[in-house]
Every structure is written in C-alpha cells, then in structure tokens.
N, CA, C and O of each residue as an XYZ file, in Angstrom:
300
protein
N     147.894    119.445     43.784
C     148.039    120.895     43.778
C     146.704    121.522     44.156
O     145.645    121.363     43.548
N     146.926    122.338     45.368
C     145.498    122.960     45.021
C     145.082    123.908     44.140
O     145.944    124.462     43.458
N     143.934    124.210     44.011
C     143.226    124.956     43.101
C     142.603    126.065     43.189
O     141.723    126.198     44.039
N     142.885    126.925     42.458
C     142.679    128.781     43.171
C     140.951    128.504     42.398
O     140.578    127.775     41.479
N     140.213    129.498     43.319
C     139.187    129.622     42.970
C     138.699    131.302     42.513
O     139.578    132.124     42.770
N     137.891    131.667     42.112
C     137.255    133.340     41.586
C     136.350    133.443     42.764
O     135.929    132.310     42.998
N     135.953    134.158     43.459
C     134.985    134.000     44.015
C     134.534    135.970     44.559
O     135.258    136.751     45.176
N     133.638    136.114     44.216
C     133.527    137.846     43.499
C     134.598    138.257     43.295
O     134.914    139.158     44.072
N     135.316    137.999     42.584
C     136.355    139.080     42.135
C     137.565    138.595     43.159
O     138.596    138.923     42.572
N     137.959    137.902     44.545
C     138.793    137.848     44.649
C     139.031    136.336     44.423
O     138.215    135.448     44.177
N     140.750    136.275     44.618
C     141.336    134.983     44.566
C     141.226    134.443     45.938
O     141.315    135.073     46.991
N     140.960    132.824     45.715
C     140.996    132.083     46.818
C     142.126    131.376     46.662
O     142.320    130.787     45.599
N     142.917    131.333     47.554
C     143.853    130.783     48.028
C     143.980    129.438     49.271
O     143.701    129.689     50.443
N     144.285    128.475     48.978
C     143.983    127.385     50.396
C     145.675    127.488     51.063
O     146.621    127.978     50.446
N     145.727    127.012     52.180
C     146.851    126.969     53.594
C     147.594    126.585     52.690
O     148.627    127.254     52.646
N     147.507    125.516     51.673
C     148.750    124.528     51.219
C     149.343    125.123     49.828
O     150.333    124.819     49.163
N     148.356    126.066     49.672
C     148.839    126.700     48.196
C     149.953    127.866     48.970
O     151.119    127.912     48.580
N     149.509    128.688     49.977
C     150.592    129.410     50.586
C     151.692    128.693     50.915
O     152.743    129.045     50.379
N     151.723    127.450     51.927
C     152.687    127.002     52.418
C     154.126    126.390     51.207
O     155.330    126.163     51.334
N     153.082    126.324     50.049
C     154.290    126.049     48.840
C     155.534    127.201     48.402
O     156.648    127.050     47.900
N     154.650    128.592     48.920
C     155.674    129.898     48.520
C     156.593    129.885     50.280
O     156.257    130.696     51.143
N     157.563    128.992     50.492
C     158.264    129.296     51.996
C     159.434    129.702     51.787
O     160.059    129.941     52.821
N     159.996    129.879     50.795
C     161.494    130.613     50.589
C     161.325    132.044     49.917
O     160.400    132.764     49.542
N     163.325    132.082     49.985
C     163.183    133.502     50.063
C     163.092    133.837     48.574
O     163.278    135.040     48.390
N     162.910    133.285     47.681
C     162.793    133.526     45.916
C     161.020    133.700     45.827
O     160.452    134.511     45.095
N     160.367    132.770     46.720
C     158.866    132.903     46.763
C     158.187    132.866     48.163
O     157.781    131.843     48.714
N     158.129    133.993     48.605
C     157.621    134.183     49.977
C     156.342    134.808     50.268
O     156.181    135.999     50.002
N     155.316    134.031     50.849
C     154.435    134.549     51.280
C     153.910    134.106     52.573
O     153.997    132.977     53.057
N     153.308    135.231     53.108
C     152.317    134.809     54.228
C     151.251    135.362     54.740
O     151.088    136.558     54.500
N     150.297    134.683     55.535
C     148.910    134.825     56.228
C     148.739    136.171     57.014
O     149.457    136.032     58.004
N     148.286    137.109     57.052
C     148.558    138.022     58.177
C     146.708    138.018     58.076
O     146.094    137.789     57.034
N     146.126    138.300     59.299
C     144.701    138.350     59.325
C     143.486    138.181     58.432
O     142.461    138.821     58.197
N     144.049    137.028     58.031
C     143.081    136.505     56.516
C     143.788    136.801     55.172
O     143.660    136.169     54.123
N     144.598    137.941     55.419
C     144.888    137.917     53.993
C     146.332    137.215     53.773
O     147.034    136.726     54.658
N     146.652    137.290     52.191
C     147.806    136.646     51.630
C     148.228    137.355     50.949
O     147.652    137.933     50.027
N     150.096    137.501     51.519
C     150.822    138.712     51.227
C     152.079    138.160     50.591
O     152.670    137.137     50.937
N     152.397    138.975     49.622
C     153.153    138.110     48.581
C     154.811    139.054     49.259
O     155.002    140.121     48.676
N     155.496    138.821     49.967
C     156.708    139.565     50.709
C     157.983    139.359     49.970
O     159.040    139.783     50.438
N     157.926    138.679     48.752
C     159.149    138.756     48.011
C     160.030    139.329     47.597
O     161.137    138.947     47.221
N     159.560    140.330     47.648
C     160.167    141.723     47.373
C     160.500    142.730     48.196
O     161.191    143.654     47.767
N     160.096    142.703     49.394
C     160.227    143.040     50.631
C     161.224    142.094     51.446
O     161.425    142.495     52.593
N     161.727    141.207     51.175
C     162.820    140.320     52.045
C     164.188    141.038     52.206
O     165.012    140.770     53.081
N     164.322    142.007     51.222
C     165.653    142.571     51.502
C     165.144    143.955     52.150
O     166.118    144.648     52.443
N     164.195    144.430     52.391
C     164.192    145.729     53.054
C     163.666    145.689     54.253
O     163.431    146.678     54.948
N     163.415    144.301     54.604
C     162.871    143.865     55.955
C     163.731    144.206     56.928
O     164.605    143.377     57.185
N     163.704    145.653     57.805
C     164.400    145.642     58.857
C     164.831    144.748     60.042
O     165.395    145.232     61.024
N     164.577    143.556     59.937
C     164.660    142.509     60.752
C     165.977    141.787     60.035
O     167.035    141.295     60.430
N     165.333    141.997     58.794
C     166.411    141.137     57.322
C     165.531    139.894     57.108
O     164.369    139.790     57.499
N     166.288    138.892     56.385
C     165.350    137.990     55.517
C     165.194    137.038     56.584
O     164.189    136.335     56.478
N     165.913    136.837     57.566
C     165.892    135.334     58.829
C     164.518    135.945     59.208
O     163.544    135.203     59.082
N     164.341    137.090     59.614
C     162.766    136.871     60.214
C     162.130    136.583     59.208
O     161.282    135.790     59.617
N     161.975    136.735     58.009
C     160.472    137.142     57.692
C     161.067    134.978     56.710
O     160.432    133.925     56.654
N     162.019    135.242     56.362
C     162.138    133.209     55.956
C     161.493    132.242     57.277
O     161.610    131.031     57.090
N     160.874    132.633     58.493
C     160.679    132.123     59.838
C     158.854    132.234     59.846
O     158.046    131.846     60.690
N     158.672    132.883     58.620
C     156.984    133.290     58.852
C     156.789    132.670     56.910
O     155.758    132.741     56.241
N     157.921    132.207     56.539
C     157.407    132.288     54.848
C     156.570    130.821     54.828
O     157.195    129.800     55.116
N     155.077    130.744     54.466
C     154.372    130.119     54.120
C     153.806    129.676     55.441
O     153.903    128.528     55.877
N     153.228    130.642     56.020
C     152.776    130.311     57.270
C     151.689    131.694     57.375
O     151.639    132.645     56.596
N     150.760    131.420     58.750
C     150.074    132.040     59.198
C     150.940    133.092     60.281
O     151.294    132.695     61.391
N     151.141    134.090     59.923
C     152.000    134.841     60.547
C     151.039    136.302     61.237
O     151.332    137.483     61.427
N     149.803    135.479     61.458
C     148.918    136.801     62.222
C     149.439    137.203     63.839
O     149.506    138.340     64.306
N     149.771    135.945     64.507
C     150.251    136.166     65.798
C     151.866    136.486     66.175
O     152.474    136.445     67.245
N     152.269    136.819     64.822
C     154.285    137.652     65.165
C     153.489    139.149     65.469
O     152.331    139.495     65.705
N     154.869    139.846     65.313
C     154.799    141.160     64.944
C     155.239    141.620     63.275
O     156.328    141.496     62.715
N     153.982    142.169     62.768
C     154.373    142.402     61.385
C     153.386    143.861     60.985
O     152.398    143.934     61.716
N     153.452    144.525     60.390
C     153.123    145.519     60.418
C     152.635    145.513     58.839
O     153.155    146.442     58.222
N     151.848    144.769     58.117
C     151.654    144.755     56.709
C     151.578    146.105     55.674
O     151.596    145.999     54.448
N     151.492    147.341     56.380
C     151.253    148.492     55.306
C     151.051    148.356     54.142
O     149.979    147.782     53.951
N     151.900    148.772     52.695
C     151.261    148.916     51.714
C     151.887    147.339     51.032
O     152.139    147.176     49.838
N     151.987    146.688     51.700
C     152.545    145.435     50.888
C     151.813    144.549     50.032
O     150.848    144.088     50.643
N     151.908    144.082     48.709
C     151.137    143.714     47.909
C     150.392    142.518     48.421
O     151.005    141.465     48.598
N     148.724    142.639     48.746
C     147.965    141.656     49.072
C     147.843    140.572     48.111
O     147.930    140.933     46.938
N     147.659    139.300     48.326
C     147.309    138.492     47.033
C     145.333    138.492     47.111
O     144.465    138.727     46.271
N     145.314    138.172     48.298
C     143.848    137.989     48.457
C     143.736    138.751     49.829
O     144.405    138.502     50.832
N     142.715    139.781     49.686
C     142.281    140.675     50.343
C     141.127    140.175     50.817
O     140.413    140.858     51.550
C-alpha cells in the first residue's frame, strides 16, 4: 500500500494510491498535478458516469475536463 505523506500542510498522494480509487463508488483523478476526488460528481457529469469511469484513477490532464469547484485532494 502506499503511504500518504504531510508535506507543508498538503497531502501527498503517489500514481498507485490514485489508481486504487478507479470505480464509480471511489473515483478519482489527476488533472494538472492535482488529485480530484469526482465521486460525487459521477452522476452530474454531463457526459454521465462512462466518461468520467474512462479517466477514474488515471492521469486525466490530457482529456477534456474542466475541474471548477470540485473537491481537490491534493492541491
């Protein structure tokens, strides 16, 4: 398992600790460094949940995603 680290104040997160949240009960992903917890956003995803289950636990900087106010994990 990896291991979250403190590091000033934010959480570190490694690739494999994201790639564990890939469904739609625990979804997250990469958008330009940060880690975005979209779980809660899977049903209001105007695309619907097939897109954003296609980016869950992945680096999803190079789709189209528009992150606005969506809860960052690590900023």
């Amino acid at each position: 398992m990896a291991s979250q680290q403190e590091s000033e104040g934010q959480q570190q997160l490694s690739r494999d600790e994201v790639a564990k949240n890939n469904t739609l009960d625990s979804l997250w992903c990469i958008v330009d460094h940060r880690v975005y917890d979209l779980t809660d956003f899977v049903d209001a995803h105007p695309g619907g949940s097939v897109v954003l289950a296609q980016v869950a636990g992945t680096d999803a900087t190079s789709k189209t995603l528009i992150p606005g106010s969506l809860p960052c994990i690590q900023c």
